[in-house]
N, C-alpha and C positions, 0 to 999 in steps of 0.2 A: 168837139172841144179842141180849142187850140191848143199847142205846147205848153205855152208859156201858164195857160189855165193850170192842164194836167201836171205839169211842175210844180206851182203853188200849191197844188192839194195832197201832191206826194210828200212833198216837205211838210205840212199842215200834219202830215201821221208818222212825222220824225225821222222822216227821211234827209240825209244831206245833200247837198249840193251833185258830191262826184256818184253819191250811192243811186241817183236819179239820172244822171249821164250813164250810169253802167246801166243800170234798169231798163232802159230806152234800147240801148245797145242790143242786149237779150231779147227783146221784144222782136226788135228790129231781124235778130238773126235766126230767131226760134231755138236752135243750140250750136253753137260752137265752142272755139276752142277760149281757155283765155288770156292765150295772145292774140288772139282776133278781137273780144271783147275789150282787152286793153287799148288798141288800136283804135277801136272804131268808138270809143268814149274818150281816149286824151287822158286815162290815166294809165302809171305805171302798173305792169303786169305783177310786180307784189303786192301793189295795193289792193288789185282788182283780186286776190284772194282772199282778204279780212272782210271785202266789200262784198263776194258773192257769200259768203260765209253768213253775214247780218240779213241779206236778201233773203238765204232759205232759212233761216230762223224767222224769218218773217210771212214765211210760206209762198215766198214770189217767184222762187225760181228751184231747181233742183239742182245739185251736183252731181255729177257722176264721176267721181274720184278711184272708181272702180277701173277708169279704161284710163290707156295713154295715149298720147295727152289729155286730162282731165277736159270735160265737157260740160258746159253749163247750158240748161235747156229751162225756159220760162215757160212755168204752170200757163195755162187757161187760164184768161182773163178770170173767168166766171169764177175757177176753184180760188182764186189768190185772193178775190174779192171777199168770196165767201169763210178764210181762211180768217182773213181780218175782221169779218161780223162776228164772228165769234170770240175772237180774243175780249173787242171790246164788248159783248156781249158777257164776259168773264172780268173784265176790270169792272162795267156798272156795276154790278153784285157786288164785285169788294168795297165801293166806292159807296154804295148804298148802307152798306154794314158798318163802316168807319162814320157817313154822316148821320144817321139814324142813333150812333150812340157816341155822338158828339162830345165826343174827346181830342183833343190835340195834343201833340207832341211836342212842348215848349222846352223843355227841360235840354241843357247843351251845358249843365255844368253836375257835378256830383261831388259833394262834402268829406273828404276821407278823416278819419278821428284817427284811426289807429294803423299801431305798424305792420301789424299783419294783413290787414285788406290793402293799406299801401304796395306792400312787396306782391300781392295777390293781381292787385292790377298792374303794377308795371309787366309783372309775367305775360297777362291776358294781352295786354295792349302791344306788350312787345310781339306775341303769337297771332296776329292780327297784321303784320308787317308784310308787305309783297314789294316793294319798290326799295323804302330806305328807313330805316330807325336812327335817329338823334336819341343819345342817354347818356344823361349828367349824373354820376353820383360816388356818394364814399366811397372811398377803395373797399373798404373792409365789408361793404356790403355788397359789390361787384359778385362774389363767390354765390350768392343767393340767386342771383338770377340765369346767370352765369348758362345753364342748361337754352334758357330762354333764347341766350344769346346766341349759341351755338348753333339753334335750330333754326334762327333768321338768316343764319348765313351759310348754312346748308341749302337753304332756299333761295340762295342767289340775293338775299336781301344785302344790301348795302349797310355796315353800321358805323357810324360816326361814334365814340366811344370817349367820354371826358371823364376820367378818376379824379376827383377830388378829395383833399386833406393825405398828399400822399408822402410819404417820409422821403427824401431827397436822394438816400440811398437806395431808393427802389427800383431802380432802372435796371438792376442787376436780375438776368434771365427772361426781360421782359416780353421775349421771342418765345420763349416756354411758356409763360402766362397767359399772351394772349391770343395765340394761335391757336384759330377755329373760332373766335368768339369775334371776331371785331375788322372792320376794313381799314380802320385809321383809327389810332387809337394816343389821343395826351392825356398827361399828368399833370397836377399843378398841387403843390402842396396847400395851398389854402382849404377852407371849410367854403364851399358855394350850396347854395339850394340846390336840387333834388330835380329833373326835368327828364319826359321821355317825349317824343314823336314820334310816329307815325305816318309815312306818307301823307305827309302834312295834311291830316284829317282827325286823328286825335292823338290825345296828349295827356298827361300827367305830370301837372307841377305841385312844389312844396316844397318846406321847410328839412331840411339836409337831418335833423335833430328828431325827425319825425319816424327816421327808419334805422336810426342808431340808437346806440344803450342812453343816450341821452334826453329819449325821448319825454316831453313831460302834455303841455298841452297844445304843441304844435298842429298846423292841419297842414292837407293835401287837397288840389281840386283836381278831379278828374272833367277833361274837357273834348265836344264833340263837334266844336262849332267851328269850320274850314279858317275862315278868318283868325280868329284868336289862337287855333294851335299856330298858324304860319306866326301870327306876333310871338309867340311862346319861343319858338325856333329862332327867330331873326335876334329876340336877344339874347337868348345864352350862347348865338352863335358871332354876334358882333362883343358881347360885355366879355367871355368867359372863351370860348373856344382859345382865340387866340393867345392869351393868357400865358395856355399850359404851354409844356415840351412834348412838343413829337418824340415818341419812343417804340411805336409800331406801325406799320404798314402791310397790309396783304398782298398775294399774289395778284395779278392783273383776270381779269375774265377772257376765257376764252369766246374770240369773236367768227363768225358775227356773233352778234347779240344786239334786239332789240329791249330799249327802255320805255319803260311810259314818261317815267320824273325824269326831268334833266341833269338833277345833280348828279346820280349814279353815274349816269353817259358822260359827266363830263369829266368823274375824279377815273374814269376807264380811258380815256383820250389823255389823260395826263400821264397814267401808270404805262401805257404803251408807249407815249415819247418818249419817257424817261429810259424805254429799253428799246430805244432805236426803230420801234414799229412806224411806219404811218399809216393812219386810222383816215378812213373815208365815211361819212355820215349821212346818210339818207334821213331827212328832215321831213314829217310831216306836221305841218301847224296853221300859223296865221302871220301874215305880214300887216305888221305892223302898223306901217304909214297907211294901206289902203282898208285894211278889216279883211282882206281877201283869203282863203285857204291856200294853199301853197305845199309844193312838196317839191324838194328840191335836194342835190347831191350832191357833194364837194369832198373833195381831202379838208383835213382839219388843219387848219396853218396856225392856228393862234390860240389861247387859252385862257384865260381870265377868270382865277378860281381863288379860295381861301380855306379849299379844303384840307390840301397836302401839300408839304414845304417842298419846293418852294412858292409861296405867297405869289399871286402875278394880279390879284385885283387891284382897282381904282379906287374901289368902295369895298365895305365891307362884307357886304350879301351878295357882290356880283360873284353868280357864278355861269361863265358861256365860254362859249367856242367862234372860231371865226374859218368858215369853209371860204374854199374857193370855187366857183363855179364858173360856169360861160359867159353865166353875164359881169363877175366880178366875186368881189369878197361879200361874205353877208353875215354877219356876226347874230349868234342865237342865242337864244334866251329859254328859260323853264315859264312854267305859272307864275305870271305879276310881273313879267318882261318888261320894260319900259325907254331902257335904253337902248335896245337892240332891235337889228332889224325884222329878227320873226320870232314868236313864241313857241317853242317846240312843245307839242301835243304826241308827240312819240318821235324816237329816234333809233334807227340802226345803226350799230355801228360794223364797220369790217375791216380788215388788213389788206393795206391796195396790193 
């Protein structure tokens, strides 16, 4: 079987592109190091450890993290193979169980009536948070979740934080209030609806009247569906964010530090300019123009955000970065990229 066969069918059982270049590599070396396997595949020696990492979860190759320098050593053909009969010999049986009692799972919205399943699920959904949480609501009901919040951001989660209907004289101690609970945090004294996100994957929106003393026959939907929580985001973050008044900010993360979301990586590239750092960002994604994968490294030169004042977008939802590299500048993009030149699928960040 040629290559180019045995590539299509590696990829056919969910293998990528570069996880298929390393796998070859392995094969090819029987065990070595993995800066040889870096080497000898064409990818970066970071990546080739997320990579060999999905390889032995897939029972293709072994680590031996025990010696220095770590050693990577590819199973027998025959075990790796046999390794794979049986998984999917264990997804038929699920797959035979799910079609056999022919049910589906259509459901991607949920009806909230009342304020206490309301404040129930923004907690849940807020506890559910690993990348970034968006949350629009009354001030006077902030204090209720308030624990929720605290623990997203013990976790390294990013919180985008909008108090609504807030008395104008409040900005008094706002450094006491909101520290520990929030990474950027406005005010805006108006009454807005009610919104959370979740690494824009779910959400909860509604009526602001639905989880105050005001409550009468207002609702909430709780929502699961990728698309519609990003609409949910895009407008309370173009109608309302910018609105309020900036009144808090958090400390910067310490780097490195790798993102999965973009936005996090990008308001961290902004809090570090602002304190004189320069930040260098290991990009892995897609470029854009060709469909191709791409992973590439640059200092941060530029920023294009709407997260934290000051303002530097064209538009409303742009939020990226512009690295400089060998071959030039190349301005990056999160999930739904379109004006930029690569869609960032993870990013490192570090202090050059």
């Amino acid at each position: 079987m040629d290559d180019s066969t045995l590539r299509t069918h590696l990829e056919e059982f969910g293998l990528s592109e570069k996880e298929v270049d390393t796998y070859f590599a392995c094969l090819e070396r029987g065990e070595a190091k993995t800066s040889t396997i870096a080497e000898d595949s064409g990818v970066s020696q970071r990546y080739v450890y997320n990579i060999v990492e999905n390889l032995a979860d897939r029972g293709l190759v072994r680590v031996h993290d025990h010696v220095v320098p770590t050693k990577i050593e590819a199973r027998p053909p025959e075990d790796a193979i046999a390794s794979l009969v049986d998984r999917l010999e264990t997804i038929e049986s699920g797959l035979a169980e799910r079609y056999n009692a022919q049910e589906t799972e259509t459901a991607t919205f949920e009806l909230i009536k009342s304020r206490q399943t309301a404040i129930k699920r923004i907690r849940t959904t807020l506890a559910e948070a690993e990348e970034e949480a968006f949350i629009a609501l009354p001030a006077d009901v902030i204090p209720e979740v308030e624990p929720a919040l605290a623990d997203a951001r013990d976790r390294g989660v990013m919180v985008l934080l909008l108090a609504g209907n807030v008395d104008g004289a409040s900005t008094d101690g706002v450094q006491t209030r909101y520290a520990g609970m929030a990474s950027v945090v406005r005010e805006w004294e108006r009454d807005i609806p009610f919104a959370v996100t979740v690494d824009a994957e779910a959400g909860i929106v509604g009526e602001a009247a639905l989880i105050t003393a005001r409550h009468g026959d207002e609702q909430a939907v709780a929502l699961t569906q990728q698309q519609i929580v990003g609409s949910v985001f895009g407008s309370f973050f173009a109608n309302y964010w910018p609105r309020g008044t900036e009144v808090y900010t958090d400390e910067r993360d310490a780097l490195p530090r790798t993102y999965r979301l973009h936005r996090p990586a990008v308001l961290q590239t902004v809090l570090h300019d602002a304190a004189g750092d320069t930040v260098v960002a290991t990009v892995e994604g897609t470029d854009l123009d060709t469909g191709d994968p791409v992973t590439t490294t640059g200092a941060v030169v530029d920023v294009r955000q709407g997260l934290v004042e000051p303002f530097s977008n064209s538009f409303i939802v742009e939020n990226s970065f512009v690295i400089e590299t060998d071959e030039g500048e190349l301005s990056v993009g999160g999930h739904g990229a379109f004006v930029e030149d690569v869609q960032a699928d993870e990013v490192t960040l570090e202090l050059a």
